[in-house]
PAZAPA-4460 file (N, C-alpha, C; in steps of 0.05 Angstrom, whole numbers, plus 32768, in hexadecimal, padded with zeros to 4 digits):
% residues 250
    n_x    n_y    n_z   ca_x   ca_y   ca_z    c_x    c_y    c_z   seq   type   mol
   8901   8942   851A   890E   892D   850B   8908   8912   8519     1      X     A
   88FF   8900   850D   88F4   88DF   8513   8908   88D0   8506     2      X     A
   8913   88C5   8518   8926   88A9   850F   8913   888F   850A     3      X     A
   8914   887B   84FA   8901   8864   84FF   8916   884E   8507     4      X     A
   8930   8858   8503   8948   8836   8508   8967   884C   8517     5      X     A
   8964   8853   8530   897D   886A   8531   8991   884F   8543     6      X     A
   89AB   8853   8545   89B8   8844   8549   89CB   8852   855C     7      X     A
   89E2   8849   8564   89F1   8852   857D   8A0A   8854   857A     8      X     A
   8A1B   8862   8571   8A35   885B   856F   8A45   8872   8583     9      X     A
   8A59   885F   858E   8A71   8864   859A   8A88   8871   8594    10      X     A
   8A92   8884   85A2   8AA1   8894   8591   8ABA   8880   859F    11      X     A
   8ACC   8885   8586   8AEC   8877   858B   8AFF   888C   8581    12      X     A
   8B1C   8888   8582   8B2D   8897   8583   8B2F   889A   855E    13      X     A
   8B2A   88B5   8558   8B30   88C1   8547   8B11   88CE   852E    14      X     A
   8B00   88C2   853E   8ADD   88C8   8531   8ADC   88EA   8539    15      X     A
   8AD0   88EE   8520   8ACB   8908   851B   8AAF   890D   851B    16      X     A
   8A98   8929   851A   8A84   8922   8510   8A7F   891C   84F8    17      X     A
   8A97   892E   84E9   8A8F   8928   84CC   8A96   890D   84C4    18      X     A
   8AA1   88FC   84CF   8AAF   88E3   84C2   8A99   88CB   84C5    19      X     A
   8A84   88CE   84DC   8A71   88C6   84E7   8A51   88D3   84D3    20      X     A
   8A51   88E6   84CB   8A43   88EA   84BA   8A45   88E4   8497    21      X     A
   8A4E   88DA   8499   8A6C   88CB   847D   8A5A   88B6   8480    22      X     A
   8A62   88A3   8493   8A61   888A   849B   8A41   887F   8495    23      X     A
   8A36   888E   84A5   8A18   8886   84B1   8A02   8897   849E    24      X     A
   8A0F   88A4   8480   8A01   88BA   846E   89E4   88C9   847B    25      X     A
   89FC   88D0   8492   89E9   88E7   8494   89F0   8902   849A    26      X     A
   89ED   890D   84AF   89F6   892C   84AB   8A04   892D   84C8    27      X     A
   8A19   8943   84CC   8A1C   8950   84E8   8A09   8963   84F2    28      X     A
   89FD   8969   84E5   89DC   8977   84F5   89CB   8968   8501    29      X     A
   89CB   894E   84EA   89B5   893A   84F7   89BF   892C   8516    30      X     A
   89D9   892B   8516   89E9   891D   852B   89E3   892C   8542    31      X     A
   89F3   8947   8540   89E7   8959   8551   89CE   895F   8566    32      X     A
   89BA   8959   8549   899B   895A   8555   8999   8948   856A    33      X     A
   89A0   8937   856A   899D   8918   8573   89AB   8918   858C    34      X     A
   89C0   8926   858D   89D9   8923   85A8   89D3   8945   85A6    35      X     A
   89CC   8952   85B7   89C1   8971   85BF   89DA   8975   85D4    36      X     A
   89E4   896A   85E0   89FE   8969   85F1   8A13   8964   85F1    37      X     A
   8A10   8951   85D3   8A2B   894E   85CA   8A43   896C   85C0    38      X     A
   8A54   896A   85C6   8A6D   8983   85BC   8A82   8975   85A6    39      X     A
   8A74   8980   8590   8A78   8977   8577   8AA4   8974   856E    40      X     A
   8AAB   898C   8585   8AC9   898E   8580   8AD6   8980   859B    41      X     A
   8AD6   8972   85A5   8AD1   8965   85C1   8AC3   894C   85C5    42      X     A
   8AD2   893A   85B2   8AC0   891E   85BA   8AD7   8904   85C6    43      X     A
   8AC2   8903   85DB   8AD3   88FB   85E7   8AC8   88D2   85E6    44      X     A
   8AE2   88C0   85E3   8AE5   88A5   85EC   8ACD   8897   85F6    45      X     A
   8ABD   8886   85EA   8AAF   8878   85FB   8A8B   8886   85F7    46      X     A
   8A8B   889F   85F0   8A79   88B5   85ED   8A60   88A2   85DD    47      X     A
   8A42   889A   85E9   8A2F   888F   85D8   8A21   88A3   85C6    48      X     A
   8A21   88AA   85AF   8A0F   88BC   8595   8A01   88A7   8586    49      X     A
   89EC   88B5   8589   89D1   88AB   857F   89D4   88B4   8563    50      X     A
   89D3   88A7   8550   89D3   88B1   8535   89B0   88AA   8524    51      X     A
   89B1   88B8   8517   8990   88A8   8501   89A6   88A6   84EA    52      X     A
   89AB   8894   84E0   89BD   888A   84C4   89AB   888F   84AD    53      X     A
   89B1   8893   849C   89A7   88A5   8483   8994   888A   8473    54      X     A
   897E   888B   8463   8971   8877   8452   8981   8862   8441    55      X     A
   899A   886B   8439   89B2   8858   842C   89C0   884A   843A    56      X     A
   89BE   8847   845A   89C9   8836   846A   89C8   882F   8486    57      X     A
   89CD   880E   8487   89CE   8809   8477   89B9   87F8   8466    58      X     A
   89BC   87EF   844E   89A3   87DE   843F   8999   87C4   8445    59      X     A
   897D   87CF   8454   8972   87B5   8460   8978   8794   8454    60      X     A
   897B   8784   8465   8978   8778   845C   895D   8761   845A    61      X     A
   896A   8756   8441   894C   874E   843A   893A   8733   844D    62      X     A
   891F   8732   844D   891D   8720   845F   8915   8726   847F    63      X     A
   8928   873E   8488   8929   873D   849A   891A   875E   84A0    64      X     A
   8909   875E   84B5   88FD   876B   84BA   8907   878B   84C9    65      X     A
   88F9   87A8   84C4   890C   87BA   84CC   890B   87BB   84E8    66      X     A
   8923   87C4   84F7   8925   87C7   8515   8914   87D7   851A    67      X     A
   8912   87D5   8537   88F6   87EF   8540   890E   8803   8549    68      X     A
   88FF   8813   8546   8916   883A   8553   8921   882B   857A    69      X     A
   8937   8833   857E   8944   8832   8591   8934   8840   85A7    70      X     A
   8926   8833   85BC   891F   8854   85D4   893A   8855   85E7    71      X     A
   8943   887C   85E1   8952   887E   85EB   8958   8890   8605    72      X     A
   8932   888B   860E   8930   8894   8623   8945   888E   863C    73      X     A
   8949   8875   8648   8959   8877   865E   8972   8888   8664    74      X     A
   8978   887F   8642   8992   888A   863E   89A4   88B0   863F    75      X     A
   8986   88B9   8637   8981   88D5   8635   897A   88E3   8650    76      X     A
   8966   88CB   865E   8968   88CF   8681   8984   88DA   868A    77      X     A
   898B   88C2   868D   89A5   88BE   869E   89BE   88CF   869E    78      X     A
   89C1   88D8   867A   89D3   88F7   8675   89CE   8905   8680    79      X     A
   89B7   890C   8680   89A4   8929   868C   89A3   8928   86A5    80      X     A
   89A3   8916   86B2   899B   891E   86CF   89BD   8921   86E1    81      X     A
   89CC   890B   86CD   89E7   8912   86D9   89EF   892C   86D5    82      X     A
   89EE   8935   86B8   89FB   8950   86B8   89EE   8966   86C4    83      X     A
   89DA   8961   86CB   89C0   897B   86DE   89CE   8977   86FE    84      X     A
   89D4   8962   8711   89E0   8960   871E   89FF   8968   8719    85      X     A
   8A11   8968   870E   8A2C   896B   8715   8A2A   898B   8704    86      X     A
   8A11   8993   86F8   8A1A   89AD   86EB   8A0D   89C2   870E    87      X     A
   89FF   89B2   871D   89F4   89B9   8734   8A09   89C6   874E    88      X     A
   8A15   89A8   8749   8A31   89A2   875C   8A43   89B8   8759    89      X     A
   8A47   89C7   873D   8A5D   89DB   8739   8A4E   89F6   8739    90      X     A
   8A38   89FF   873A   8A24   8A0F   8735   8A1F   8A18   8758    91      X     A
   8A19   8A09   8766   8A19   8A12   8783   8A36   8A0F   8792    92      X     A
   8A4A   8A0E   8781   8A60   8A04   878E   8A64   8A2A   878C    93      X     A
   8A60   8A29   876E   8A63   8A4D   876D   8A5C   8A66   8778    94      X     A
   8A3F   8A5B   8784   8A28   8A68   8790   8A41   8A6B   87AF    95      X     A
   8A43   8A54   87B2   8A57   8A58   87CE   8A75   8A6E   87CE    96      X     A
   8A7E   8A62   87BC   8A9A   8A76   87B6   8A91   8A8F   87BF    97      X     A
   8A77   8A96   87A8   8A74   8AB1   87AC   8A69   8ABB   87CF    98      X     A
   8A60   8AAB   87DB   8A55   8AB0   87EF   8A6C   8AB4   8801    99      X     A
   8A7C   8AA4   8808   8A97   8AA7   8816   8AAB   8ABF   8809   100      X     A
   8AA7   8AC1   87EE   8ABE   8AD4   87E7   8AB7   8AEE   87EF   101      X     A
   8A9C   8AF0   87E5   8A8D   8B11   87F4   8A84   8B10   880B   102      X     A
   8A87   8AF8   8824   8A7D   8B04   8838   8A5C   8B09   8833   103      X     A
   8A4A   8AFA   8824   8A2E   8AFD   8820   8A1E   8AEE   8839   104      X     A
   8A0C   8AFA   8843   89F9   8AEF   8853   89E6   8AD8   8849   105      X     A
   89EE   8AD2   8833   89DA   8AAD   882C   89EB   8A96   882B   106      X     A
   8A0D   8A96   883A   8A1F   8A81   8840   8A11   8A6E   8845   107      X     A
   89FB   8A6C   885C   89F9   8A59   8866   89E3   8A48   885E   108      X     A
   89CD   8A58   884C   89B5   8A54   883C   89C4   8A46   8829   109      X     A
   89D6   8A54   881C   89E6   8A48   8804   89F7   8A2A   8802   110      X     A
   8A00   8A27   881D   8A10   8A0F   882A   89FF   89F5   8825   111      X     A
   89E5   8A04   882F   89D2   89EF   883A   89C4   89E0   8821   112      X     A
   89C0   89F5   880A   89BE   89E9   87E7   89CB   89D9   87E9   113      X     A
   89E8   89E4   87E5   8A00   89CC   87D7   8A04   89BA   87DF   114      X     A
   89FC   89B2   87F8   8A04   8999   8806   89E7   897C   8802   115      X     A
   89D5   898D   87F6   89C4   897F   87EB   89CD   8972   87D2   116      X     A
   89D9   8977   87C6   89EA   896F   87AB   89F5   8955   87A9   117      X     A
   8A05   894B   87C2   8A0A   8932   87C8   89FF   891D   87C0   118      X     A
   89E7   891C   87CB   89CA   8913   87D7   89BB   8910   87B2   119      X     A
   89C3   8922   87A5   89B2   891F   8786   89C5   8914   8773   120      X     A
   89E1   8913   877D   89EE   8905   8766   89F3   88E3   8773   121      X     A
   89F4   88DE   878C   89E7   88C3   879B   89CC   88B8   8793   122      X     A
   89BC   88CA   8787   89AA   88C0   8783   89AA   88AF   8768   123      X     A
   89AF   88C1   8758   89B5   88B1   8740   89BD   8898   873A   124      X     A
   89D3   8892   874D   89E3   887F   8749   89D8   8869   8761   125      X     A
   89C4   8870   876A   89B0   885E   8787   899E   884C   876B   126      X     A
   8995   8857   8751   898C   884C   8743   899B   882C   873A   127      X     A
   89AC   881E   873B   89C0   8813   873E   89CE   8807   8746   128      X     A
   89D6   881C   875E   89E9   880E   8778   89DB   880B   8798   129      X     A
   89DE   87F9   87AB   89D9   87FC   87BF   89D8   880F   87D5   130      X     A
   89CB   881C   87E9   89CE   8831   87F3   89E1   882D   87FC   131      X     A
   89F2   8821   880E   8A0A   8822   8815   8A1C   8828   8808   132      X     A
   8A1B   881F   87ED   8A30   8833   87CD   8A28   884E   87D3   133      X     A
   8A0D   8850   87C2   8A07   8873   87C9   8A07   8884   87DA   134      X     A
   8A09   8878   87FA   8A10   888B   8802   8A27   888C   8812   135      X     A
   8A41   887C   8805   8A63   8880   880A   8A60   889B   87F3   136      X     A
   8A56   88A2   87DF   8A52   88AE   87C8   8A50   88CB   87D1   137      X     A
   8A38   88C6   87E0   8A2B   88E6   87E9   8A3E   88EF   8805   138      X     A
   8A48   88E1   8815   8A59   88DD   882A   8A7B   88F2   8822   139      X     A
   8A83   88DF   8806   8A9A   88EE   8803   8A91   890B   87ED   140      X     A
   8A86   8906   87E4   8A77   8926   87D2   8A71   8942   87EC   141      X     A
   8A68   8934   87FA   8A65   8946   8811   8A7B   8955   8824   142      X     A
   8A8D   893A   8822   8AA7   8943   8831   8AB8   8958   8816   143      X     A
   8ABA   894C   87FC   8AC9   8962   87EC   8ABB   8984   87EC   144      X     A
   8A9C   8985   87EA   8A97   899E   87F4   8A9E   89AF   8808   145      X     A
   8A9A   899F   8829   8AA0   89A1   8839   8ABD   89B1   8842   146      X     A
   8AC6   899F   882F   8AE7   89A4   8834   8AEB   89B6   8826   147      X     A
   8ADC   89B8   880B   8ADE   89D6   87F6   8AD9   89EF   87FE   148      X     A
   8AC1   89F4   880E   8AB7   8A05   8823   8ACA   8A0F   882E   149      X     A
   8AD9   8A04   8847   8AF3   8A03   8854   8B02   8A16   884A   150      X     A
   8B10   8A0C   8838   8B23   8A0C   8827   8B20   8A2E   8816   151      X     A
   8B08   8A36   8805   8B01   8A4D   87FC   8B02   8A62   8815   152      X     A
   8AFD   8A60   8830   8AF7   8A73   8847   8B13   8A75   8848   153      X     A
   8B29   8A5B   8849   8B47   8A64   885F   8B51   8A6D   8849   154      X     A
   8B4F   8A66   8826   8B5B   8A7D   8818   8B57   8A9E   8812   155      X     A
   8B39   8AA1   881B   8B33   8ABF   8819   8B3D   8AC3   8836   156      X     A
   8B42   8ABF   8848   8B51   8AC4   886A   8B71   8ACC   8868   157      X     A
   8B74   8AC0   884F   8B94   8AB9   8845   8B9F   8AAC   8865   158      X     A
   8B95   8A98   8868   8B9F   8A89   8870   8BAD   8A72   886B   159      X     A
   8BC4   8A72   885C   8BD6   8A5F   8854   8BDB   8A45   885B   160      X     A
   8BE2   8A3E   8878   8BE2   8A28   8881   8BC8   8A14   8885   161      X     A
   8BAE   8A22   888C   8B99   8A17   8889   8B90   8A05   886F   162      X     A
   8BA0   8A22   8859   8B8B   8A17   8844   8BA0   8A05   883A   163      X     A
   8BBB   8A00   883B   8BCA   89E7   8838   8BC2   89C9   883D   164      X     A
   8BB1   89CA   8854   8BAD   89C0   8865   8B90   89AD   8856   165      X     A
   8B7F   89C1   8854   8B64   89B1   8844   8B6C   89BB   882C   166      X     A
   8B86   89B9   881E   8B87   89B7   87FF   8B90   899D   8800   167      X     A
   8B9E   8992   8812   8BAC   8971   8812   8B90   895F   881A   168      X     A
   8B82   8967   882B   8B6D   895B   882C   8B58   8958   8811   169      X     A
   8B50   896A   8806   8B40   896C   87F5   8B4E   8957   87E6   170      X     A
   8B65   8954   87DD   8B73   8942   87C8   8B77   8926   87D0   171      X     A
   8B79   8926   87EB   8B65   890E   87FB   8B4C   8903   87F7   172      X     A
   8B36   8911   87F8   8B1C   890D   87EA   8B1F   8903   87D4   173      X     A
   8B2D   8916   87BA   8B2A   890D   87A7   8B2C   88F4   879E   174      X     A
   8B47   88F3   87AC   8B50   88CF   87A3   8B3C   88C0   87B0   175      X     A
   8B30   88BF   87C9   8B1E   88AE   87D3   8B0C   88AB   87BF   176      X     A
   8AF7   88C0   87B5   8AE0   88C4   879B   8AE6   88BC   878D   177      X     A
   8B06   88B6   877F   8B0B   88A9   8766   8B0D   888B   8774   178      X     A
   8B12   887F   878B   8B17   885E   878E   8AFC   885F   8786   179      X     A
   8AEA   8867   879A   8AD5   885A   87A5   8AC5   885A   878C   180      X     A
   8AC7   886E   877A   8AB5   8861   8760   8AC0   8857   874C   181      X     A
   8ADB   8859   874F   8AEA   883E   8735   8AD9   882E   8749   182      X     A
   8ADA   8820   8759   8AC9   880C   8763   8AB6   8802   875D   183      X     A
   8AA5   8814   8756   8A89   8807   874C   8A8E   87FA   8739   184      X     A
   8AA1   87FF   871C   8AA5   87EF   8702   8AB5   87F0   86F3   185      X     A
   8ABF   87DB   86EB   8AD9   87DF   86DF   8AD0   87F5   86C5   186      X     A
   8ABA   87FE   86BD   8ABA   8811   86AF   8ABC   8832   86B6   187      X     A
   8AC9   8832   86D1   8ACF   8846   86D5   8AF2   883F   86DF   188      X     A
   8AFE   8851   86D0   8B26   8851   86DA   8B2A   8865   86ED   189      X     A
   8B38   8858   8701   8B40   8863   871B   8B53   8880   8717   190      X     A
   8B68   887D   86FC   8B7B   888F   86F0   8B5F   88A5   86DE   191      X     A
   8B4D   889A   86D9   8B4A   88B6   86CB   8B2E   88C0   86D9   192      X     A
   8B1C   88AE   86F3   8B17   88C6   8704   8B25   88D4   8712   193      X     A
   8B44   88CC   8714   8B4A   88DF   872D   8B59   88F4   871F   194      X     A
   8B60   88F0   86FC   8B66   8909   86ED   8B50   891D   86E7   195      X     A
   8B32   8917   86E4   8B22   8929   86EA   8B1D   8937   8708   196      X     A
   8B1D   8929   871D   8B1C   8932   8733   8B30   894A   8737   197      X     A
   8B43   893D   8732   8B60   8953   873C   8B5D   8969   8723   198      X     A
   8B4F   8965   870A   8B51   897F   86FC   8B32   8995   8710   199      X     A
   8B25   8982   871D   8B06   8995   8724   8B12   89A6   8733   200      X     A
   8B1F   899B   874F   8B2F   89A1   8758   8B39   89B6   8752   201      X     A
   8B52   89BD   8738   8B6D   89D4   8736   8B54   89E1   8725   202      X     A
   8B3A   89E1   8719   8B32   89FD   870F   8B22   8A02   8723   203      X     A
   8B1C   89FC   8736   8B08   89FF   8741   8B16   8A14   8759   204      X     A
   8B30   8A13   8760   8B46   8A18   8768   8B51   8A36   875D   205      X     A
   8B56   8A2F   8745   8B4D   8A46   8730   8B3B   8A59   8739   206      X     A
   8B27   8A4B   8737   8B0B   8A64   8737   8B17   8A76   8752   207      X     A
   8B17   8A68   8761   8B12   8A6E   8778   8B31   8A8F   8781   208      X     A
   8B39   8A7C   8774   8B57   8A92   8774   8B56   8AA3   8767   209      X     A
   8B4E   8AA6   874E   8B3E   8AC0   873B   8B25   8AD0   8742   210      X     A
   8B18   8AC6   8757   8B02   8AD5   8764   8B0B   8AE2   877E   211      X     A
   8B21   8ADF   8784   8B2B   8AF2   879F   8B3B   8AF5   8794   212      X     A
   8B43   8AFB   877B   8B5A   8B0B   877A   8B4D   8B2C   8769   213      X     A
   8B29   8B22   876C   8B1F   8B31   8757   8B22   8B36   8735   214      X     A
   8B2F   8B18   8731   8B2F   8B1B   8714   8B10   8B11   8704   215      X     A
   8AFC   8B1C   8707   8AEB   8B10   86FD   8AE8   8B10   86E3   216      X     A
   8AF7   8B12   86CF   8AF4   8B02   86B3   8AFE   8AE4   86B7   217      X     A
   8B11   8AE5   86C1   8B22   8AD9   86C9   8B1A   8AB6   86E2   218      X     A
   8B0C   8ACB   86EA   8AF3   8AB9   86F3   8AE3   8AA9   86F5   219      X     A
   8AD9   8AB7   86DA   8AC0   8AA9   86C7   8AD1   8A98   86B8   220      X     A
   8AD8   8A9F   86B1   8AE9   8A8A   8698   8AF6   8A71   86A9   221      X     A
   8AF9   8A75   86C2   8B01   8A5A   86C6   8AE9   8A4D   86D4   222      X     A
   8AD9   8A5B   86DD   8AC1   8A4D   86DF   8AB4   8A44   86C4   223      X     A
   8AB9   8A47   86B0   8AB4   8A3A   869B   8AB6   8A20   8693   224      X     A
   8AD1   8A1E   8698   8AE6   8A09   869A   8ADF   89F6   86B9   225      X     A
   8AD7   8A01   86C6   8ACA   89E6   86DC   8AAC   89D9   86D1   226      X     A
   8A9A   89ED   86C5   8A84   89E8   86BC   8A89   89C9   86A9   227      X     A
   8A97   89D2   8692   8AA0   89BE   867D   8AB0   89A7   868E   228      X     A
   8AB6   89AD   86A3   8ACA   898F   86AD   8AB5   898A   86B6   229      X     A
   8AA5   898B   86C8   8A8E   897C   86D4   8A7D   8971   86C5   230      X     A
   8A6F   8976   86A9   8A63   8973   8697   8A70   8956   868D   231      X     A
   8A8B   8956   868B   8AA3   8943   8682   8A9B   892F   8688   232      X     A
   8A9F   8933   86A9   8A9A   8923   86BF   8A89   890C   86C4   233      X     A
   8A67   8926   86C2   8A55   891C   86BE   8A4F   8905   86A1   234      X     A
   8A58   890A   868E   8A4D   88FC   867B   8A64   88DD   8680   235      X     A
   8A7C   88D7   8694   8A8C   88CA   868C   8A82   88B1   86A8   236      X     A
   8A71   88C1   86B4   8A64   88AC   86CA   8A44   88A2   86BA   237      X     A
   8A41   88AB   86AE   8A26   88A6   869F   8A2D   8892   8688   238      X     A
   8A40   8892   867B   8A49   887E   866B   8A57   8863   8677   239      X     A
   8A5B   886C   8689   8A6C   8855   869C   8A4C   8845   86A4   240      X     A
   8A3D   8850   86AF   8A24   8844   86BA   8A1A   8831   86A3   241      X     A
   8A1B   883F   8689   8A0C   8838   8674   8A1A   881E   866D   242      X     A
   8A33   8811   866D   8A3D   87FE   8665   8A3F   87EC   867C   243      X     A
   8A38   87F6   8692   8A38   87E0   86B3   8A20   87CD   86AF   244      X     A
   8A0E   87E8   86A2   89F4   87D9   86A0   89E2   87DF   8693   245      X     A
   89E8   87CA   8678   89E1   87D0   8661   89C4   87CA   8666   246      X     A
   89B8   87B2   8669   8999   87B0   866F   898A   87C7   8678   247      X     A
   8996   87D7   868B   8988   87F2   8691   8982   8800   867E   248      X     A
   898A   8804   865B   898E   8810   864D   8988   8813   863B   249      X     A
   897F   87EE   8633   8977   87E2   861A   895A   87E7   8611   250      X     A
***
């Protein structure tokens, strides 16, 4: 499918796909095509969709010459590489669980992945910001693993007081990760990274509690549910970027 004039619209509170395919006469397939990552029951505030608007709209006007197609390369970058990183971040976070929960001999092979993770979602954002930004970035990303690490060992120990201990901390981190990148722009809110944080956090928490207790449906399913929060995540620092700095984009 070739768009020759595709345009960009913003989702706001109460847009549907279908109401958007109404609008712009064209289809929720075609929308679809277009946003491959979009979650058609799940749209969330602020969300950029690429639409191709149907031949009836709207009607050129006269005189004036047709727009050229939008390249929406940067833009398609910058989703992608965020959500490949933070789907990374929760993907070796798991790799670890499991390593500490079974007592596996690749803990420390495995450690040594994840802490690389930091370092690739700093990078992103090095595109941008000064190294001194990116790497307060990779600095506290590192410490929330770190501390996650911790934290997964003194609960399979059932060690209670320990893991009290780097559960107050961890929620320490969090709030730090949420100042320090409301910081970068007022298009990021200090209240609703640290409501994502603190949800990565309780499923992740979750998982972790469902995997020593051996409930593995139970498990999975809430590893599901961290997958989709990080994904969240990812796309809500990617849109924040995208409106910091729009020239990057255009």
């Amino acid at each position: 499918m070739i768009c020759q004039a595709p345009l960009t619209h913003i989702i706001v509170r109460g847009d549907t796909l279908y109401e958007l395919a109404r609008r712009y006469r064209t289809t929720v397939r075609a929308i679809l095509h277009y946003n491959p990552t979009l979650n058609p029951y799940n749209l969330h505030i602020g969300t950029h969709v690429l639409i191709c608007p149907g031949s009836d709209f709207p009607p050129m006007t006269k005189g004036l010459p047709p727009s050229a197609p939008m390249d929406c390369t940067p833009q398609i970058t910058l989703v992608n590489d965020m959500r490949l990183a933070w789907s990374q971040h929760v993907y070796w976070t798991r790799m670890l669980l499991l390593s500490i929960a079974e007592r596996l001999g690749d803990e420390s092979d495995v450690t040594g992945r994840l802490l690389e993770n930091p370092y690739d979602i700093a990078q992103i954002f090095s595109r941008y910001y000064p190294p001194a930004v990116t790497k307060q970035i990779a600095d506290l990303l590192t410490e929330h693993l770190q501390i996650g690490a911790k934290l997964i060992t003194a609960l399979r120990d059932r060690q209670t007081v320990q893991a009290d201990v780097l559960n107050r901390a961890w929620h320490q981190n969090a709030e730090e990760m949420s100042a320090a990148f409301a910081a970068l722009t007022p298009h990021y809110s200090y209240d609703a990274l640290r409501e994502m944080f603190d949800m990565h956090l309780a499923l992740t928490t979750k998982e972790v509690s469902m995997r020593l207790a051996k409930d593995y449906p139970a498990d999975i399913a809430a590893f599901d549910q961290v997958e989709r929060e990080a994904l969240r995540m990812a796309d809500y620092f990617s849109y924040g970027l995208m409106k910091t700095f729009p020239q990057a984009f255009s």
